[in-house]
N, C-alpha and C positions, 0 to 999 in steps of 0.2 A: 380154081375159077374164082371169078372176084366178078361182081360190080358196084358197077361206076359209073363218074362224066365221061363223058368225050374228053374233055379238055381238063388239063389238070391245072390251067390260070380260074376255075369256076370256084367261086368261093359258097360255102357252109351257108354264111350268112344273109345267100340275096334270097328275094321273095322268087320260087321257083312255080310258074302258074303248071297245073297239074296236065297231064296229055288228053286230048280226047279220048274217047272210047272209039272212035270211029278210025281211029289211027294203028289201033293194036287191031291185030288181023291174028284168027286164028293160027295157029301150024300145027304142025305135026304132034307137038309137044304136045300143045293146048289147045285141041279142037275148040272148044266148049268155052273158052275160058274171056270172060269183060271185064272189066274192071268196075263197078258202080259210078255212077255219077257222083261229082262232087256238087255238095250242098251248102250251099252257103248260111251259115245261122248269125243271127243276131239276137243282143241280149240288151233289154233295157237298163238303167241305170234304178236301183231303187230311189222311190220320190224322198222328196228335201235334199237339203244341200250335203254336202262330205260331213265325215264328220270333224275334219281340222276346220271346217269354215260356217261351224254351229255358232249362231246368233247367241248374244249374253242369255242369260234367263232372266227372267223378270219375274218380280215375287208381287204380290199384293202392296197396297199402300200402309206406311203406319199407320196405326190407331192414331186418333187423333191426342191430342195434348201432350205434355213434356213426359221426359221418358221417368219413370221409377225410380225415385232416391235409393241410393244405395249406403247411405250414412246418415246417422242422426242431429240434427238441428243443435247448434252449440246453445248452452243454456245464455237467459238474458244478463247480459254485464260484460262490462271487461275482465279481460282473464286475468289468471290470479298473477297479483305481481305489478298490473298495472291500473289499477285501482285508481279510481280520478282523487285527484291530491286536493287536501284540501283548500281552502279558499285562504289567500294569502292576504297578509294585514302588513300595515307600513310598520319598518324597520324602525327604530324610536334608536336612532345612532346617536342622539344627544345625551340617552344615560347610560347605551350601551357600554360609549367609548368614556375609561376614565382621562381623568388628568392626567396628561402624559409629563407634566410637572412634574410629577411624584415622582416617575419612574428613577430608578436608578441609573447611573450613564453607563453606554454599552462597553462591554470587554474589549480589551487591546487584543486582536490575534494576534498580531505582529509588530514589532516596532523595532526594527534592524537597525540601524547604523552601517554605511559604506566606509564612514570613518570615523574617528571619537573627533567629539569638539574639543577636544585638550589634546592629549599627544600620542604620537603616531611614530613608530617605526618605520625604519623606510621599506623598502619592497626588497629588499637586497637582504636584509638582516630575517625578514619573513620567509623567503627563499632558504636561507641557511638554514634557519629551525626545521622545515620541511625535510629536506635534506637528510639532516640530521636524524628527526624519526623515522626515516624510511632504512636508514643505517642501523637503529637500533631501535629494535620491535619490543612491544609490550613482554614481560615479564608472567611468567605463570605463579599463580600466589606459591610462596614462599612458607614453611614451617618455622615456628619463632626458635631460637635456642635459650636453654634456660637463661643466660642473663639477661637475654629482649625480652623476654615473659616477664621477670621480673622487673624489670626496668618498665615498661606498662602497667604494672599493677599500680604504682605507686607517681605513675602522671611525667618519668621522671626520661620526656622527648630531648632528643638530643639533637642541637641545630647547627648542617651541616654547610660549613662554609664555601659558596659553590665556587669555582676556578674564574680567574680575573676578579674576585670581589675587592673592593676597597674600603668597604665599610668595619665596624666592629661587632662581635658577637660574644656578649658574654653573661654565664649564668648566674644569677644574679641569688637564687636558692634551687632547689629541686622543682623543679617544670615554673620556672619564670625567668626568663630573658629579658636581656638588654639590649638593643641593637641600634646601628647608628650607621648611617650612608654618608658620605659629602656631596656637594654638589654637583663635582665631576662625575658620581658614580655615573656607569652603565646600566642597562637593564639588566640583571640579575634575580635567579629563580632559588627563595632559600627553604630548605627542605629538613623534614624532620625525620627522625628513625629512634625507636620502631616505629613502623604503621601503625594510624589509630585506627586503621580498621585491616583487619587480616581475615582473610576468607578462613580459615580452619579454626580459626578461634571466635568470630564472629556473623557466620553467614546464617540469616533467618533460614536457608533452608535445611543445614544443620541444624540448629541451636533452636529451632521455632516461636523465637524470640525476637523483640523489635530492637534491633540498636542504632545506638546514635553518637555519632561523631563528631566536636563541638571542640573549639578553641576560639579565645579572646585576645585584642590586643589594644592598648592605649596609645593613642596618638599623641606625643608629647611637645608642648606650647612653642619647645625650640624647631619645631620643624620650621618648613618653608609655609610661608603665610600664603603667597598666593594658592596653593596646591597643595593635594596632599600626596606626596608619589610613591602610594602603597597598592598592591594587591593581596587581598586574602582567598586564599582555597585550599583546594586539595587536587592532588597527582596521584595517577600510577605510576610507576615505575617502568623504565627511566625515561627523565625528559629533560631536554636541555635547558642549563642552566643560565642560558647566556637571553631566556625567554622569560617573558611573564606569565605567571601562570593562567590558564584559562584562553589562549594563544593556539594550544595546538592537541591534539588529540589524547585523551585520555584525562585532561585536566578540565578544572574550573575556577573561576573565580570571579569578584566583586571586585573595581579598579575602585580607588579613591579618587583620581583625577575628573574622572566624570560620572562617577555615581551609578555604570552602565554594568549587567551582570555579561560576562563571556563564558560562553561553554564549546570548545575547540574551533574557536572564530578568531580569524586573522583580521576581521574586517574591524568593524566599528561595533561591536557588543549590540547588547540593547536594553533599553532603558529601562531603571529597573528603582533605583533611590537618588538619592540628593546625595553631592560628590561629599567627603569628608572633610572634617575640622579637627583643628586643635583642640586638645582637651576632651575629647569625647572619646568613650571604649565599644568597639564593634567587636561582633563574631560571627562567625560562619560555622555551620554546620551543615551536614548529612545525616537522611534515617532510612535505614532500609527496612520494609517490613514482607513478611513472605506473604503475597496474594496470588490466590488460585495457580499457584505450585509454580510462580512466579518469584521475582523479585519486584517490589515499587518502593522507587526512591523518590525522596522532596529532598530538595536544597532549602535552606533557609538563612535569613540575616538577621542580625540584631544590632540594634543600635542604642545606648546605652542601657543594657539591662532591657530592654523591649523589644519583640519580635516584629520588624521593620518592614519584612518581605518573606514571602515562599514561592517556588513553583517546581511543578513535578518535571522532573527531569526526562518524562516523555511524553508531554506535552509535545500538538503538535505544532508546527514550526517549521518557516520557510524553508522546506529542501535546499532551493535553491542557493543559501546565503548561509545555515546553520548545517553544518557534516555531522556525520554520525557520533553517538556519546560512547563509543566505545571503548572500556575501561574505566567505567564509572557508573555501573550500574548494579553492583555489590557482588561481580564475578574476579574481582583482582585487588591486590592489595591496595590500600589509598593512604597516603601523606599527607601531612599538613604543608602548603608551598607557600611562602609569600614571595611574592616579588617586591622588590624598588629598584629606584631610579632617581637621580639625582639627591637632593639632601632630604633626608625624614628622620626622624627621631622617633620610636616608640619601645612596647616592653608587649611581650609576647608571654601570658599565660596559659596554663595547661592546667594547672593544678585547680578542679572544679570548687574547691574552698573559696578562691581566690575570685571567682567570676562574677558579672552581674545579672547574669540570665541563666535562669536555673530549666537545661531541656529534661522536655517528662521521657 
């Protein structure tokens, strides 16, 4: 047995008003039986509002005045560091600044040459020396054999007469030459052996000693008058002899033409002494000395018997126009070079009796 709707479209969820009492009628079942009346109850709401729609709280008003420091008052002054400066007086720039008369005049950085004002190879002949070193590379220092060792002890360079020369070459006693160009000659680079400096026999960083590398030579009266067409230096090994030395990498030198020093410049050198004369005896040397586990080199000149010029050989100097001194800075063996060109006359000594400037 079940009950139920009538109708089984009557849904759970509608509002169902209750039956009368006066509708159920006894029976059999339920003589006795009524259902109570329904009551309808109602419930107030408790007073004030929900509690999602509670008004703010409101507190008392503050105390009157500002609220309580919470940090202490910085003490009276500027803080430390900024202290008021004191009262400033006028600048008395009238005895400040001295005589700038006095001063000495300021340093040459630079003084390049794009070309010498005397003579100039052409761009074809500078090309081929180029060339040329790139065909044959710097040399690693060399061991002397005994009779280069000996032959250095006693000054006794031997001047090797480079290919194409026209001039003469001849020894006149043990480390003093004669040599002589004509007119016509070419540029020509003349070299001497043994090296007056040899890394295994003379490197401060071996030997913790300073040495120095020095030769003279006399310019004589039959040269050419307008000019003098000499240069003095030194080479590593090998460099072409068809160049002047101080021209192209690993060399240096002092022209006589124009007085200007070159150290691996193709260009125009730079200015450095007054070109050379007849009658006068110049020298060139090198000193290498061992600093802070280094090598520093100075080149230096002399001009009869007097020291005429120096400069450190890495000094600095325009990138641009001056190439690296590679091979000439007491890591390889170094030669005595002179170059000439056209007619010169002079006598090349080695032998330090014979000199007029005595290097310490």
């Amino acid at each position: 047995m079940c009950f139920g709707f009538g109708s089984k479209e009557r849904d759970f969820g509608e509002n169902l008003a209750p039956r009368p009492a006066n509708e159920i009628k006894p029976s059999a079942t339920f003589p006795q039986y009524a259902p109570p009346a329904r009551q309808s109850q109602t419930y107030a709401p408790p007073p004030g509002p929900p509690p999602s729609h509670s008004q703010q709280p409101t507190y008392a008003s503050p105390p009157p005045g500002p609220p309580p420091q919470d940090h202490y008052a910085p003490p009276p002054g500027p803080p430390p560091g900024q202290q008021d400066p004191e009262p400033k007086t006028a600048h008395d720039w009238q005895n400040a600044v001295p005589d700038t008369a006095l001063f000495p005049p300021p340093p040459a950085f630079f003084s390049g040459w794009d070309r010498s004002p005397a003579n100039n190879a052409t761009e074809e002949e500078a090309e081929r020396g180029a060339q040329w070193c790139q065909q044959y590379p710097l040399t690693p220092p060399i061991t002397l054999d005994p009779p280069a060792l000996a032959a250095l002890q006693v000054h006794n360079i031997r001047l090797m007469q480079p290919w194409g020369f026209t001039g003469e070459l001849v020894e006149k006693t043990t480390g003093h030459w004669e040599c002589r160009t004509p007119r016509t000659a070419p540029d020509s680079c003349i070299i001497g052996y043994p090296p007056l400096y040899a890394v295994t026999l003379h490197s401060p960083l071996a030997t913790g000693r300073k040495h120095t590398l020095y030769y003279e030579v006399f310019v004589k009266n039959d040269s050419r008058r307008e000019e003098t067409s000499l240069a003095l230096g030194f080479t590593a090994l090998p460099y072409p002899n068809f160049r002047l030395p101080g021209w192209h990498r690993g060399s240096m030198a002092v022209h006589g033409d124009d007085g200007h020093r070159y150290v691996n410049d193709t260009w125009g050198g730079q200015s450095f002494t007054a070109p050379f004369k007849r009658g006068e005896t110049y020298g060139v040397g090198m000193t290498f000395e061992r600093v802070d586990g280094g090598i520093e080199t100075t080149c230096f000149f002399t001009r009869d018997g007097v020291l005429d010029g120096e400069w450190s050989l890495h000094e600095e100097q325009d990138s641009d126009v001056v190439l690296p001194v590679t091979g000439l800075e007491g890591y390889h063996d170094l030669s005595c070079a002179i170059g000439t060109f056209n007619h010169v006359s002079f006598d090349v000594v080695f032998d330090p009796k014979l000199w007029k400037f005595r290097p310490s």
